[in-house]
C-alpha positions in Angstrom: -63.4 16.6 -125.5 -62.0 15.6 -122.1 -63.8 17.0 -119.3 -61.8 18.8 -116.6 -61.7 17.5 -113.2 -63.4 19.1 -110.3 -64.6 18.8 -106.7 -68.1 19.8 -105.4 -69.0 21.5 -102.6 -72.7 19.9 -101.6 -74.3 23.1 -99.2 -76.9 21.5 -97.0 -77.1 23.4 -93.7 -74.6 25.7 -94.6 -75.5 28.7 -97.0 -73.1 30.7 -96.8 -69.8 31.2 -98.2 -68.2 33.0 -95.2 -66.2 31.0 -92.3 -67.7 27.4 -93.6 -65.6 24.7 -93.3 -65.7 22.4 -95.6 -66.2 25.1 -98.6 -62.7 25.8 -96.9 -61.1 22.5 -97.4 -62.8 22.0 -101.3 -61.1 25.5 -102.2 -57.8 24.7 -101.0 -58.1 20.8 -102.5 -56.2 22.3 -105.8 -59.5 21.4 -107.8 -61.8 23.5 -109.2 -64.7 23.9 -106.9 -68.6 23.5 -108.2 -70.7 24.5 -105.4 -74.4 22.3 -105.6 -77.3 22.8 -103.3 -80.3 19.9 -103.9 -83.7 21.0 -103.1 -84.8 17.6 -101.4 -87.7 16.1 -103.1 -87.6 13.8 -99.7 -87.7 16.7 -97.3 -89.9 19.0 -99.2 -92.7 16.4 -99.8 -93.2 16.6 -95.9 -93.8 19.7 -95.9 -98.1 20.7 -95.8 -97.8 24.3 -96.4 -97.0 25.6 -99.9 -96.4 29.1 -98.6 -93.6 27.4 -96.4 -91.7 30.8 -95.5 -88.5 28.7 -94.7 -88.1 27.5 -98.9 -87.8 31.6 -99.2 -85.3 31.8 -97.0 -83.7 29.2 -98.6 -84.1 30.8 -102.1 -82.8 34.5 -100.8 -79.5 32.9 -99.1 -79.2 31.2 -102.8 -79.2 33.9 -104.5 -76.7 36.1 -102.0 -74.4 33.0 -102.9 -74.7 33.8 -106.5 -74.5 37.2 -106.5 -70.8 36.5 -105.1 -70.2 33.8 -107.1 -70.9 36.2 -110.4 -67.9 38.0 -109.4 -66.0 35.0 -109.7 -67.2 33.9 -112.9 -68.9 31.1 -111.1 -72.3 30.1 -110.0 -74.0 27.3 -107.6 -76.0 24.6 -109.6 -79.3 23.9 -108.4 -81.0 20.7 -108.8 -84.2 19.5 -107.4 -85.0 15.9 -106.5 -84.5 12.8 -105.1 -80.5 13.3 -104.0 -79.4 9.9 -105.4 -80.7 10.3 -108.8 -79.5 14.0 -108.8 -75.6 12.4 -107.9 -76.4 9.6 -110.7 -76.8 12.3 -113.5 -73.9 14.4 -112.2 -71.8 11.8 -112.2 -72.4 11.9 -116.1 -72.3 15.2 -116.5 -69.3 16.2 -115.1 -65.7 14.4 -114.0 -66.0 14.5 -110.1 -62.9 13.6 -108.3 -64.1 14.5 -104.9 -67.4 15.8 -103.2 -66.9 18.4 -100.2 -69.7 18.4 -97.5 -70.8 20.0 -94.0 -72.0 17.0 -91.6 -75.7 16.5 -90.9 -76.4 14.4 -87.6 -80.4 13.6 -88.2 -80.8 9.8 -89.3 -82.3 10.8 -92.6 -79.1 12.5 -93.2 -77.3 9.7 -92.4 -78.8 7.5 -94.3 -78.9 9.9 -97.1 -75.2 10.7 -97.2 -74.2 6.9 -97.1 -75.7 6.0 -99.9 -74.2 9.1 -102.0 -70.4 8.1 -100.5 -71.2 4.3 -101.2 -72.7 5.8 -105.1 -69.1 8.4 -105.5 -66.9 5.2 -104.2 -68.1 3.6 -107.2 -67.6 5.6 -109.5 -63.7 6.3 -108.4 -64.7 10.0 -106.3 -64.5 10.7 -102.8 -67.1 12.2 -100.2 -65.6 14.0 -97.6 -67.4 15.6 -94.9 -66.6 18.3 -91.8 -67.7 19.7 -89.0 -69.1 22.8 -89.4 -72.4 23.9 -87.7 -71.6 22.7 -83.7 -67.9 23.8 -81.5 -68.3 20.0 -80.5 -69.6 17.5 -82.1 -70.3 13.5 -81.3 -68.0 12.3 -78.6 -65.7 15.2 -78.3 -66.9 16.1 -75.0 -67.1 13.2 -72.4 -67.2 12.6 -68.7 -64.0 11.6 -66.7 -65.1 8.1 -67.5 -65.4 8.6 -71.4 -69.0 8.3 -71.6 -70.9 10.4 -72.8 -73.1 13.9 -70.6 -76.4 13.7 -70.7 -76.8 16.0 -68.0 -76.4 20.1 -69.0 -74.7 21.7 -66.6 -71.8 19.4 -66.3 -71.6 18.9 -70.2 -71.3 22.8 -70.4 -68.1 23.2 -67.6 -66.4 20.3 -69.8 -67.5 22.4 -72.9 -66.3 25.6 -71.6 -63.1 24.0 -70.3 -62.5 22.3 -73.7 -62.7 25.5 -75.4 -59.6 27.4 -76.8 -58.9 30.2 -79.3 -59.0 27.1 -82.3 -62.3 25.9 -82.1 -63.4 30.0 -82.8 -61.3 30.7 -85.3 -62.9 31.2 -88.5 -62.2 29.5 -91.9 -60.6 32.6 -94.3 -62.5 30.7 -97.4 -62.0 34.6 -99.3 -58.6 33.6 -99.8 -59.3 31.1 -102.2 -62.5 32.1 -103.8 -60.2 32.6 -107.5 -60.2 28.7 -107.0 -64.3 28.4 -107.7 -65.0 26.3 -111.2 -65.3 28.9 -113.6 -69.1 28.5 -115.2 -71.8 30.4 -117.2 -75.2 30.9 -114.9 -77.5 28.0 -114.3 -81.1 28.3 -114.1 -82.5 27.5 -110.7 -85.4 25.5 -110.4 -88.4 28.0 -109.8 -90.9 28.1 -106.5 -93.3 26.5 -109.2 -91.2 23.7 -110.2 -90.4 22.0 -106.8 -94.3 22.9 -105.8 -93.9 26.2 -103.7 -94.9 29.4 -103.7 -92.9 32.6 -102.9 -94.2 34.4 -99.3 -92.5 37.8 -98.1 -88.7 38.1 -97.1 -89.2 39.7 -93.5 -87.0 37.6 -92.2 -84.7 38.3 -89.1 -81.1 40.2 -89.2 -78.3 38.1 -89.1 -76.1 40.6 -87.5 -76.7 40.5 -84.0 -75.8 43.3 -81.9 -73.5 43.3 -79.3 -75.8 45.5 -76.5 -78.7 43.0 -76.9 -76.1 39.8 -76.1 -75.2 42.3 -73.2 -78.4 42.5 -72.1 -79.5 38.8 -72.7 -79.7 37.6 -69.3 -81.7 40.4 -68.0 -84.3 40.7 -71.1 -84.3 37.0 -72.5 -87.8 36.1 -70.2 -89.8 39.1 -71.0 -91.5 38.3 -74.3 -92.8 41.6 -74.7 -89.5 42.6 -75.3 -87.0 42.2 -78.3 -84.4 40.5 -75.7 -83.6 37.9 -78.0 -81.2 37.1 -80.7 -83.5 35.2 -83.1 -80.7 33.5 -84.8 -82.2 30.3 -84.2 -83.2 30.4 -88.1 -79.9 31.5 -89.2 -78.5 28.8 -87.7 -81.0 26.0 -89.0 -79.5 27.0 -92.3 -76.2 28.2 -91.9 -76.5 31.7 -93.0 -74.2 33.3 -90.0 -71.3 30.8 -88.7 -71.5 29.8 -85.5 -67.9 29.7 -84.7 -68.7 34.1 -85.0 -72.0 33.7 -82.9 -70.0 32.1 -79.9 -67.0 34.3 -79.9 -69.0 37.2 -79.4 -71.0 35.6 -77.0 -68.1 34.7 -74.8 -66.9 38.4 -75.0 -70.6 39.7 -73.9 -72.8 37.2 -72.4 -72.3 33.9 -70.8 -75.9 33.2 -70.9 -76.0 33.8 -74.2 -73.0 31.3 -74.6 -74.9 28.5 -72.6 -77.7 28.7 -74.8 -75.3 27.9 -77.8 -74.0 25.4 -75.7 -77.2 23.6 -75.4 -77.7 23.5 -78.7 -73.9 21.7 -78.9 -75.4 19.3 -75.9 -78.9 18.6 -78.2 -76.8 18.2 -81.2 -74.7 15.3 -79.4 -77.9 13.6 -77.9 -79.2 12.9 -81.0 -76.3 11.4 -82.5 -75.6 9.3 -79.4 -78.8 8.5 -78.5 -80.8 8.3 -82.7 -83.7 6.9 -81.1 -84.9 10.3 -79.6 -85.2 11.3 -83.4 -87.6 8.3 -84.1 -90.1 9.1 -82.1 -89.3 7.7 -78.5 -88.2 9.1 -75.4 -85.1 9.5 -73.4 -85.8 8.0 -70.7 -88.2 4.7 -71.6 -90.6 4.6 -69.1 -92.3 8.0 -69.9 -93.4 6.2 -73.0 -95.9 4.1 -71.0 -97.8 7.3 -69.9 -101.5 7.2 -70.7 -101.6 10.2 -72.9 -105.6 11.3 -73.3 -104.9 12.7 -76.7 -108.2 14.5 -77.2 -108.2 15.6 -80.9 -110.4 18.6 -80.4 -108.3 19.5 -77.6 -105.5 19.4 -79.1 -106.9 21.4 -82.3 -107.7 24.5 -79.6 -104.0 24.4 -79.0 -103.1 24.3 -82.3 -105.5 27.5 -83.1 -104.7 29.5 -79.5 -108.5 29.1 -78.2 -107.1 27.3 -74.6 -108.8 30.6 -72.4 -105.1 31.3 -71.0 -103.8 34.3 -72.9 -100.1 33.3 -72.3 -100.7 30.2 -73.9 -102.9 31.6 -76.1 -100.6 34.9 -77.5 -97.8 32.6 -77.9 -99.5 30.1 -80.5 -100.7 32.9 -82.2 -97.6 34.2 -82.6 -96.3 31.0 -84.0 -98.6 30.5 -86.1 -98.7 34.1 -88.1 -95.2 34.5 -87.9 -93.3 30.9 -88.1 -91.8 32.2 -84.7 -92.3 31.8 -81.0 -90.5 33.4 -78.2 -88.3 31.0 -76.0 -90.3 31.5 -72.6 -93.6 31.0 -73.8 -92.4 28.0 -75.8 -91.9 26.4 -72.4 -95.3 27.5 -71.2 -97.3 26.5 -74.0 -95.2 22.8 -74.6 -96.3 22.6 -71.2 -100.2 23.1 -70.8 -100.4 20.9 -73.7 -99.0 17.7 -72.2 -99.3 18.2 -68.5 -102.6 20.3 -68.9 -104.6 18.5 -71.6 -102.4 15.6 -71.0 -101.4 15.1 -75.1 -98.7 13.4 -76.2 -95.9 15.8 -76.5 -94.5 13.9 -80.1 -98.3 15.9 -81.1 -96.9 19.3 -79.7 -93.3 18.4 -81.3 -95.1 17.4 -85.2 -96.7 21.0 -84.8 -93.5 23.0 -83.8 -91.8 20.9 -86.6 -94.6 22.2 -89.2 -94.7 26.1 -88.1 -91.1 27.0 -86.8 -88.7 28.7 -88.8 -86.0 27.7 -86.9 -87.5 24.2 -86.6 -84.0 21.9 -86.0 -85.3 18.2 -84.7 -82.6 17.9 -82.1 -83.4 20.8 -80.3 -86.9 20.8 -80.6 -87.3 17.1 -79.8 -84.9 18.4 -76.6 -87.2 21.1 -75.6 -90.0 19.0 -75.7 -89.1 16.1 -74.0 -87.3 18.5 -71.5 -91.1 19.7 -70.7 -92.7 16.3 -70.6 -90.0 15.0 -68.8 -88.8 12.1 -70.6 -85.8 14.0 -72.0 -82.3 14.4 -70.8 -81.6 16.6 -68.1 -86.0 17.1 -68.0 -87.6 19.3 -65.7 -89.2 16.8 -63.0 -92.9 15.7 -64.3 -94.1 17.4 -61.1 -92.7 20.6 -62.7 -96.3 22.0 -64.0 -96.2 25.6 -65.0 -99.2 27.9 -64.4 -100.0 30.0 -67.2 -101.4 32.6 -65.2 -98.2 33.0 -63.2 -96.2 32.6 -65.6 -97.8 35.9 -67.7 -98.0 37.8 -64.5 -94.5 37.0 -63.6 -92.6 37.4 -67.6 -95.5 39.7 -69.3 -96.4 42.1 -66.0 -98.0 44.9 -68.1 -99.6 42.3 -70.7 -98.4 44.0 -73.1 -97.2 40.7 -75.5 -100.8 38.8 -74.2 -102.1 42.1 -75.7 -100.5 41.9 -79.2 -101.1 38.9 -79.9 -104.8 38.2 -78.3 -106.7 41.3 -79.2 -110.2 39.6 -78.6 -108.6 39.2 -74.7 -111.8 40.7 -72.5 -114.4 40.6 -75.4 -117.1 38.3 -76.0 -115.5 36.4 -78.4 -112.5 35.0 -75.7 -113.0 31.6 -74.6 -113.4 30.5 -70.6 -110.2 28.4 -70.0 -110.5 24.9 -71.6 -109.2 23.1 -68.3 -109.1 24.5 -64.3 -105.4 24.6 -63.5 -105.7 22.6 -59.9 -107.4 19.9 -61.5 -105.3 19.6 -64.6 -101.9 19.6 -62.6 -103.8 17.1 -60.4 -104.6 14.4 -63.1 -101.3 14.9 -65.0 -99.4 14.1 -61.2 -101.9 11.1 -61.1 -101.2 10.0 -64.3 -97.6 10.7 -64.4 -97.2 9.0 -60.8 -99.1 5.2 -62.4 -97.0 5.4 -65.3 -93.5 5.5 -63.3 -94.5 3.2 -60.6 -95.9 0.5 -62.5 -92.5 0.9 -64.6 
């Protein structure tokens, strides 16, 4: 019996079927429409914790997908494995004319996706892939001279300048949703089977109000306070569009906006500049810094045992919670390589393992943007002081409270380093590095 032809959507960073452009262009292609999500043997097999809270998320935006779907007599197929042998058995099993994707910018992805268009050109189908999780992408916002920013604040006025009503509008994919391939349920590999296990859903909202992007600026500093969207997870994976995130935020906050813009600016950095992603910096002469790299240092980070409570309440936060709040991200990227002088690639591998809303470009930005290699970096001389920085963002200590309960007690450690030396010996060592470059 001849098989029918169809296109597939492949959901990557994307899960969702609202506003997502290139579910958009496969339902209006005239084919039926398979949507596919691959758990990524690659990807996963990185991963050290089994109780990885973000394979959860992944699993409950699955099944919110098929729950609509159902209505539609359709389903998304899940597969699990190596991507290329997953296309190779498709190929077989059904007669794909054309493969619909959202683009990825990390190297693995574009390495990944190659092969796949190189493996669907063979076998007479078509990958075709949009833009769908940035406003601007690549090189579509460049200086006066066509190169590219790699400076903030001028990149965001040619952002903001560039931006009209078309880049915000939203894709109406609900129009077409009678166009999905029409399919019994498929089982879905279970937590078991691609060597995870199921932790709890308390996950963040993905409707952000409008008051708290009203009142962004003002509360955004003050970790002790819900001031923050905490979308940053949402928009790792795709579950909220952000084409919906930035309208509102130009009608209620433009500090809420630059933030999304940053993410835009990170976003292009990467893809213009791949070797950030691969482990080296920016700017090439912070990688002849003399890091001291003190493993048992590094490991009193890791566990919040430093002896400054800012520092302290913020990697415990992270590490019960897969979540740290934006301020104390700075402070606590910041003892660890201009205090304890450790490599911040360590600080980076560590965000990368805990974070929910772990994306490389913009926590290989943020990181570098502390140590000072990155684009647009603070200055190396730029040393924060934990202690000022809690009495100036947590006045009442009331987040240093909730998160270090054994502050004042016996069992609180004496701080690791004395401030005034440690910003001493990270200038020192920061100075020889640059000069001898």
């Amino acid at each position: 019996m001849k098989k029918e032809k169809i296109a597939i959507f492949w959901y990557r960073r994307d899960l969702r079927l609202h506003d997502n452009a290139g579910l958009y262009r496969a339902l209006k292609s005239g084919l039926p429409v398979l949507p596919l999500f691959i758990f990524d043997k690659t990807i996963l097999d990185k991963l050290e914790n089994k109780d990885d809270k973000r394979i959860t998320f992944i699993y409950d935006a699955i099944i919110a997908i098929q729950k609509e779907l159902k209505k539609q007599d359709s389903d998304i197929l899940v597969r699990y494995g190596a991507p290329l042998e997953i296309w190779k058995d498709l190929i077989e099993e059904y007669d794909i004319a054309e493969v619909y994707t959202n683009k990825d910018y990390e190297s693995y992805a574009k390495e990944r996706d190659g092969q796949v268009k190189d493996l669907l050109s063979k076998n007479g189908a078509e990958l075709k892939s949009f833009k769908d999780q940035v406003i601007f992408e690549k090189q579509e916002v460049l200086t006066g001279q066509n190169t590219v920013y790699t400076v903030f604040t001028p990149y965001s006025r040619a952002w903001k300048a560039k931006l009209n009503d078309f880049y915000l509008s939203s894709y109406p994919t609900e129009k077409y949703f009678s166009n999905f391939f029409k399919t019994k349920p498929n089982p879905t590999p279970s937590y078991k089977e691609i060597g995870f296990i199921e932790t709890d859903h308390a996950f963040p909202d993905e409707n952000v109000k409008s008051d708290l992007i009203e009142k962004y600026e003002e509360n955004r500093n003050y970790p002790a306070i819900p001031g923050t969207s905490r979308m940053g997870l949402h928009l790792r994976f795709g579950t909220v569009s952000i084409r919906e995130l930035a309208r509102k935020a130009s009608e209620h906050s433009q500090t809420y906006l630059n933030e999304l813009i940053w993410r835009d600016f990170y976003f292009q950095i990467l893809w213009n500049f791949p070797h950030v992603g691969q482990g080296k910096a920016f700017r090439a002469d912070y990688d002849k810094i003399k890091w001291r790299n003190n493993e048992k240092e590094f490991e009193l980070w890791c566990q919040g045992k430093t002896g400054y409570p800012l520092v302290d309440a913020g990697m415990h936060q992270l590490n019960e919670t897969g979540f740290m709040h934006n301020r104390v991200r700075m402070v606590t990227a910041s003892f660890l390589t201009k205090h304890l002088l450790i490599d911040w690639r360590w600080g980076e591998a560590y965000f990368a393992e805990k974070l929910l809303d772990y994306d490389l470009s913009a926590n290989n930005g943020g990181w570098q943007w502390v140590a000072g290699s990155g684009t647009d970096a603070a200055p190396y001389f730029r040393i924060f002081n934990p202690e000022a920085q809690a009495a100036k963002f947590d006045p009442k200590g009331e987040y240093i409270k909730k998160w270090v309960p054994e502050l004042n007690s016996m069992n609180y450690p004496t701080p690791m380093v004395d401030h005034k030396f440690a910003r001493e010996r990270c200038l020192k060592t920061y100075k020889e590095a640059l000069d001898n470059g």
